[in-house]
C-alpha positions in Angstrom: 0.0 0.0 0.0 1.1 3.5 -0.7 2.3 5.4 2.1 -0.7 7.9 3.3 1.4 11.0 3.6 2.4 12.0 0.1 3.6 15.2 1.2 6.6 13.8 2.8 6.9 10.8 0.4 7.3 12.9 -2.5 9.7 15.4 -0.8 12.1 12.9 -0.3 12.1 11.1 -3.6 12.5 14.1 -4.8 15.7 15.3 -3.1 16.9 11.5 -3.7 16.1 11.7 -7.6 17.6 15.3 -8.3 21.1 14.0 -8.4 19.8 11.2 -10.9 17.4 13.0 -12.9 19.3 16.4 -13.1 23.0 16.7 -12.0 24.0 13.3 -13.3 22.2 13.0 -16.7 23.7 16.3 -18.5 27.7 16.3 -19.0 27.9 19.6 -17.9 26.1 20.0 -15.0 27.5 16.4 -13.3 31.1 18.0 -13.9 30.6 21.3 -12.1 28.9 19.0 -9.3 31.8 17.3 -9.1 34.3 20.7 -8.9 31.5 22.2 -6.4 30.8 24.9 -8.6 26.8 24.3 -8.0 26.2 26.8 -5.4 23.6 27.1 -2.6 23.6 31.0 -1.9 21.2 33.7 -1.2 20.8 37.4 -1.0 19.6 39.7 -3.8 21.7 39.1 -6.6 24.4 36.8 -8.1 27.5 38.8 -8.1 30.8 37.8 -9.7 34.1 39.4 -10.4 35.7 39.7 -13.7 39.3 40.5 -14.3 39.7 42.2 -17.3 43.1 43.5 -17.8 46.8 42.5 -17.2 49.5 45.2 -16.0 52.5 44.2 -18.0 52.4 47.7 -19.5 53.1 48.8 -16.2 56.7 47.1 -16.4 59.5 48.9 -16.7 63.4 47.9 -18.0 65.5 51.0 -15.8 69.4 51.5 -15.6 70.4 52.4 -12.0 70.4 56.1 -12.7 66.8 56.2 -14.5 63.9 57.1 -12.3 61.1 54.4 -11.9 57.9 54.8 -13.0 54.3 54.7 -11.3 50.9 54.0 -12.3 48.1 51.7 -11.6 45.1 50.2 -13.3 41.4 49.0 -12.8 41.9 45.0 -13.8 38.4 44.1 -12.2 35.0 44.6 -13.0 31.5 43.3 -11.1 29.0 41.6 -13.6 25.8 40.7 -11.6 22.8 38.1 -12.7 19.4 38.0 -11.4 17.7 35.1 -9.6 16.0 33.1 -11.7 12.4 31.2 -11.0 11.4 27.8 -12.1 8.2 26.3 -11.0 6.5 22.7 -11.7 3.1 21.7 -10.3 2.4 18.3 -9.1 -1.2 17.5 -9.3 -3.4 14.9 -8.7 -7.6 14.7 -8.7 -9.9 12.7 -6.2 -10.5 9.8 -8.7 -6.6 9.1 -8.7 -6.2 9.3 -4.3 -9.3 7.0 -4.3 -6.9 4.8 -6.4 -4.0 5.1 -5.7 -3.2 6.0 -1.8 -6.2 4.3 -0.1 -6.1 1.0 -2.3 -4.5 -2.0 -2.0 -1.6 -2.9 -3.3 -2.9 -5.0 -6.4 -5.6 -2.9 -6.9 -2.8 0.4 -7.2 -2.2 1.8 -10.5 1.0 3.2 -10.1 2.8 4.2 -7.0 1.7 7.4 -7.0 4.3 9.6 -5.1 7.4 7.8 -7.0 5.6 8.2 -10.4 5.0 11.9 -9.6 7.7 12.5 -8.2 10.0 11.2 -11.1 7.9 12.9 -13.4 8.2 16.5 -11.8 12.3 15.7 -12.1 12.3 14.7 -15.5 10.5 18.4 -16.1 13.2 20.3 -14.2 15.7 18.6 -16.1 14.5 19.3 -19.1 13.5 23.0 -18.4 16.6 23.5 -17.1 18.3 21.9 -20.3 16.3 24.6 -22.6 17.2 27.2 -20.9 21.0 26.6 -20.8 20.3 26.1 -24.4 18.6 28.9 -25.5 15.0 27.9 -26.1 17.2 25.8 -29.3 18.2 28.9 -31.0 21.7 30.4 -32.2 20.6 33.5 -31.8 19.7 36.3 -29.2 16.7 35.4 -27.0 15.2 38.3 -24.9 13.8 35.9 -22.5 17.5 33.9 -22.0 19.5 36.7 -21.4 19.6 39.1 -18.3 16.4 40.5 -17.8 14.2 37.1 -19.2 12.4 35.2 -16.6 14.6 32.1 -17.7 18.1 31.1 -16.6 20.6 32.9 -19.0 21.6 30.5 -21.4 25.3 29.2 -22.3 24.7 30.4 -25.7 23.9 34.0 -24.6 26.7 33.9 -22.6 29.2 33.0 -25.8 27.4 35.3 -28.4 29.3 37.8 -30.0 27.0 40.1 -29.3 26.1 43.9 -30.8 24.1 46.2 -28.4 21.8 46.8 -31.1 20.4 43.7 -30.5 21.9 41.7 -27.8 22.0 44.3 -24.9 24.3 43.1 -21.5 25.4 39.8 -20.1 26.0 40.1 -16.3 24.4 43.9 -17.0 28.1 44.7 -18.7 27.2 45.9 -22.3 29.5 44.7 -25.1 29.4 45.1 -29.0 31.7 43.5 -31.0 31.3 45.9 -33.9 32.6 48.2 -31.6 35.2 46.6 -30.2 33.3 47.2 -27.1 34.3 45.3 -23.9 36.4 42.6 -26.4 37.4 40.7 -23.0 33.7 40.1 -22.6 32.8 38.4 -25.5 33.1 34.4 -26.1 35.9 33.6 -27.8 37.1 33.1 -31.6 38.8 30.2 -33.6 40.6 33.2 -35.4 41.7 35.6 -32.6 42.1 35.7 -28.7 39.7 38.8 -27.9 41.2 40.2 -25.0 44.3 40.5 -27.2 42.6 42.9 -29.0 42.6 46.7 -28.1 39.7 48.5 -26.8 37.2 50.3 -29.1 39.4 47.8 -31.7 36.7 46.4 -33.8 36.5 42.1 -33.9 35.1 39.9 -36.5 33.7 36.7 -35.8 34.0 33.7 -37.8 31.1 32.0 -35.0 28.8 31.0 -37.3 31.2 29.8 -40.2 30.6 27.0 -42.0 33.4 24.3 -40.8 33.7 20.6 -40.3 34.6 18.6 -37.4 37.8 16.9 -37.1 41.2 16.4 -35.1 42.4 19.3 -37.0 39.8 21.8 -36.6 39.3 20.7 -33.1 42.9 21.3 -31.8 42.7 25.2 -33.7 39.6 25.8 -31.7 40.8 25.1 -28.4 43.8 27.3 -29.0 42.0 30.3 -28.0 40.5 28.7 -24.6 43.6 26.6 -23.4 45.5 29.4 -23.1 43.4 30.7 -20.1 42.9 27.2 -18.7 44.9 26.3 -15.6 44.6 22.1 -16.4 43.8 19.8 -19.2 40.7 18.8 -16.9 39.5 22.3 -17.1 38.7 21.8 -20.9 35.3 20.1 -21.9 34.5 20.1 -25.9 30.4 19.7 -26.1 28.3 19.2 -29.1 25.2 16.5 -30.0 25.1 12.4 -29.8 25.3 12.7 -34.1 28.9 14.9 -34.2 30.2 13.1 -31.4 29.7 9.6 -33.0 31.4 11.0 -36.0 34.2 12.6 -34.6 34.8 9.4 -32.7 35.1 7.4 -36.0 37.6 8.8 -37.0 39.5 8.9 -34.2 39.3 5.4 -33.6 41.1 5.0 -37.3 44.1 6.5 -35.3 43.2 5.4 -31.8 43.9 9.2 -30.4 41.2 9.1 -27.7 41.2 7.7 -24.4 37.9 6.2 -23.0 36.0 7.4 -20.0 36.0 5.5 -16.8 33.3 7.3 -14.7 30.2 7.6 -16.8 28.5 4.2 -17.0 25.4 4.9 -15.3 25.1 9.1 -16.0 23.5 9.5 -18.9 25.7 10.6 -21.9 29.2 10.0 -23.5 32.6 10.9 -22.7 36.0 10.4 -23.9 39.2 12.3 -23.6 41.1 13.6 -26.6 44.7 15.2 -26.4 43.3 15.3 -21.7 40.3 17.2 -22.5 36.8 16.1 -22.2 34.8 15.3 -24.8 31.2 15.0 -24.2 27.3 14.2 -26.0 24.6 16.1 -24.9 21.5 14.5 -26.0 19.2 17.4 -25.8 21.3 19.2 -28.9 19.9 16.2 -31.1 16.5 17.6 -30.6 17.1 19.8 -33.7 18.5 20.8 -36.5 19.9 24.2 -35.2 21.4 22.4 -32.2 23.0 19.2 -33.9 25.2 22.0 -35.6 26.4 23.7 -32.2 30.1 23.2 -30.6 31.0 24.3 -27.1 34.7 24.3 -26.0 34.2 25.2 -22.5 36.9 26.0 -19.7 34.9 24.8 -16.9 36.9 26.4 -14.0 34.7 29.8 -15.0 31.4 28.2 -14.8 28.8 28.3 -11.9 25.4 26.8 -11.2 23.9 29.1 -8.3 20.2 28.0 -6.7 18.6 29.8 -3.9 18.6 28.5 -0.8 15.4 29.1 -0.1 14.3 27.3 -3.6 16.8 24.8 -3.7 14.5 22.2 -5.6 12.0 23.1 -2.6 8.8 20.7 -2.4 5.8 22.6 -1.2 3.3 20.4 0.4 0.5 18.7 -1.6 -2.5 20.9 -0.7 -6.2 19.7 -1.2 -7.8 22.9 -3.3 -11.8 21.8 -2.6 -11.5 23.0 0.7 -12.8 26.4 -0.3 -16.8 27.8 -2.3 -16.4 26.6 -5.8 -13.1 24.6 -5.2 -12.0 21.5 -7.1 -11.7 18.0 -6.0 -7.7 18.1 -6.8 -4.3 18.1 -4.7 -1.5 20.7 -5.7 2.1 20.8 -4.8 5.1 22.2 -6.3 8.9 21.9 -6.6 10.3 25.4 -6.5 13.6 26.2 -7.7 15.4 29.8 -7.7 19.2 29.9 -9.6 21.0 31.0 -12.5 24.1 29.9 -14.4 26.9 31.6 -15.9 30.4 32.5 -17.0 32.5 35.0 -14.7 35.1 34.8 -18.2 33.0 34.4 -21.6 36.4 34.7 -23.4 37.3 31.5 -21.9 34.9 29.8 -23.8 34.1 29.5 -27.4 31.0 28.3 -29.3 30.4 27.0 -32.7 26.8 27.7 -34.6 27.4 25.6 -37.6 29.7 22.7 -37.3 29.2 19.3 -39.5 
């Protein structure tokens, strides 16, 4: 028989299925679990710091009897990103409790608070996986980026983005037409940004036309290993269809090492040259997406919930009790957070790979 309080039933399936059903089924989510880079916080805002700048023109080569020089520079810089809210009801009527908690156990249906509960995690996961996504599209989304009600998206993040259209990420505006804030854009197979001057205009080659293989690969991580501090640090990312194919043709030359510690999460993964190189299955949802490479330099990444809505279950919450009320139950898992990059220059993404 069922167990009669489904409140706290559900709860805790729940909390015991969000590592299964969340975390450990997207690549990039289980690794920044793993580093502790998913953060329980609180207060008003998510606030980061970004440093911008080096001082080497600040260095001076003197003789003995040359006086040194002075100066100083602002290197640092304080994006900010908004809380984020994500809701999922879980419902059920009177014909379903009259089932289903009071009944026997051959004469139950389902096991109610498991099913539900499962169910309402398989939703967060793949709300969550949109919106890290962008909704599916290359391009900017108004309600993925700092003031939308969803999480900002990773490809938000990596645009190269023109104020004309794209607006802030982390409330810092940047244009790349402009050469505005270079250091804040995602990076470029053809250039390093932050190598490029201020008000020093950038072209991207983002949405090129380009195939993937060993070659290509090891040009586009030049621009992120260089600000990575280990191989480990490095995660390449694109859809089950590309990864298959790219792993074909490494096998031909046996250049990639297999992963050990994925058996039971979810996706694929293999190292190639000691960086990551991972399937996300959600990107084979469509066209747009199965074209999409990420190179990402994990170490500037962070998941942030509220601890207040950290995957909070409400209780379930009998809505008849009132004039004119149905005969249903309501709960819901609450969930408050945001994800981002404190260095999108670390990080480069690809709109149309084959």
């Amino acid at each position: 028989m069922a167990s009669p309080n489904l409140s706290t039933i559900t709860r805790d399936l729940v909390q015991r299925t969000i590592n299964e059903q969340v975390f450990r089924r997207m690549a990039f989510l289980d690794e920044l679990q793993k580093r502790t880079q998913i953060i329980t916080s609180g207060g008003k805002t998510i606030k980061g710091i970004a440093d911008y700048a080096e001082v080497d023109d600040l260095a001076q080569a003197y003789s003995t009897d040359e006086p040194m020089t002075d100066g100083e520079k602002t290197t640092l810089t304080m994006p900010y990103w908004n809380w984020k809210k994500v809701q999922i009801p879980m419902k059920y009527d009177g014909d379903v409790e009259i089932q289903n908690i009071n009944a026997g156990k051959e004469e139950q249906l389902v096991d109610l608070a498991e099913y539900i509960a499962k169910k309402a995690m398989r939703g967060i996961k793949i709300k969550l996986e949109k919106m890290l996504a962008n909704a599916g599209g290359a391009t900017y989304n108004a309600d993925y980026s700092d003031g939308g009600k969803n999480f900002n998206s990773m490809v938000h993040a990596l645009l190269h983005e023109d104020t004309a259209t794209t607006g802030t990420y982390g409330y810092l505006a940047r244009d790349i037409s402009a050469g505005l804030r270079n250091w804040w854009q995602g990076a470029d197979p053809g250039s390093i940004f932050q190598n490029i001057a201020e008000g020093t205009a950038a072209s991207s080659t983002q949405g090129t036309a380009v195939d993937l293989n060993l070659a290509n690969l090891r040009k586009w991580i030049i621009p992120v290993q260089h600000s990575i501090q280990a191989k480990k640090d490095l995660m390449v990312v694109c859809c089950p269809t590309l990864y298959q194919k790219f792993k074909a043709e490494l096998m031909s030359f046996m250049m990639y090492e297999g992963a050990k510690d994925t058996a039971e999460v979810g996706f694929n993964k293999m190292y190639v040259d000691g960086h990551q190189f991972v399937d996300w299955d959600y990107l084979e949802t469509s066209s747009t997406m199965k074209t999409w490479v990420f190179i990402l330099n994990l170490d500037t990444w962070q998941m942030h919930f509220n601890k207040v809505r950290n995957f909070k279950v409400t209780p379930f919450k009998w809505c008849g009790d009132l004039p004119g009320g149905f005969d249903f139950y309501l709960a819901r898992i609450l969930l408050a957070g945001n994800c981002f990059t404190t260095q999108p220059n670390a990080n480069l993404f690809l709109t149309n790979v084959t």
